[in-house]
N, C-alpha and C positions, 0 to 999 in steps of 0.2 A: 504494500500500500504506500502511495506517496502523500506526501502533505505538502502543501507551498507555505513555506518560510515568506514572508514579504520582503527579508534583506537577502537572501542564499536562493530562493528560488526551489522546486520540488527537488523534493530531499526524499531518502526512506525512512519508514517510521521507525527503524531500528536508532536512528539518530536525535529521537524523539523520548523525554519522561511525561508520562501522564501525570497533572499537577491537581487534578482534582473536579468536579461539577461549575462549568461558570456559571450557572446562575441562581447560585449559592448568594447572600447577602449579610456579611460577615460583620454585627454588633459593632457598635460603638466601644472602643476599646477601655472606655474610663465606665462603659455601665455597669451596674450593680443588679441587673434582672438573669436572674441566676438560670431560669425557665429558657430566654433565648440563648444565653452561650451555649449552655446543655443541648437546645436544639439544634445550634448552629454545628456544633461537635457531631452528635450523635446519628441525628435524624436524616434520614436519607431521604431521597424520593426514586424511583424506579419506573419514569412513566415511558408509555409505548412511542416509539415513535423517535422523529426528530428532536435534539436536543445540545445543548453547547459543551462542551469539556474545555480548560485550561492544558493545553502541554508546553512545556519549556524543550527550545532548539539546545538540547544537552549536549550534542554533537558537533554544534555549528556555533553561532552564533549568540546562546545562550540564551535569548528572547523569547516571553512567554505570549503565546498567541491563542485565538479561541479555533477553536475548530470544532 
């Protein structure tokens, strides 16, 4: 599978870390609501279909992109 890097141009995914769900919304780092961290950590979602992931160019360029 290839991915297009924006600065390196298509790459293989071997050159690729997956960084995690992008459209995750990650708390306000000074809050105190103990309910969203926990969900922000824990809680997944698993929906069908189309969806975003963060991976960083670990290979390349080091740039983290949505794909």
């Amino acid at each position: 599978m290839l991915i297009t890097c924006p600065y390196c141009g298509p790459r293989d995914v071997i050159e690729f870390a997956y960084q995690g769900d992008g459209n995750r919304e990650r708390p306000q780092p000074a809050s105190q609501d103990l309910d969203a961290w926990n969900a922000y950590v824990y809680d997944r979602l698993n929906p069908a279909g189309d969806h975003n992931e963060i991976w960083q160019h670990a290979g390349g360029c080091r740039a983290h992109i949505r794909v």
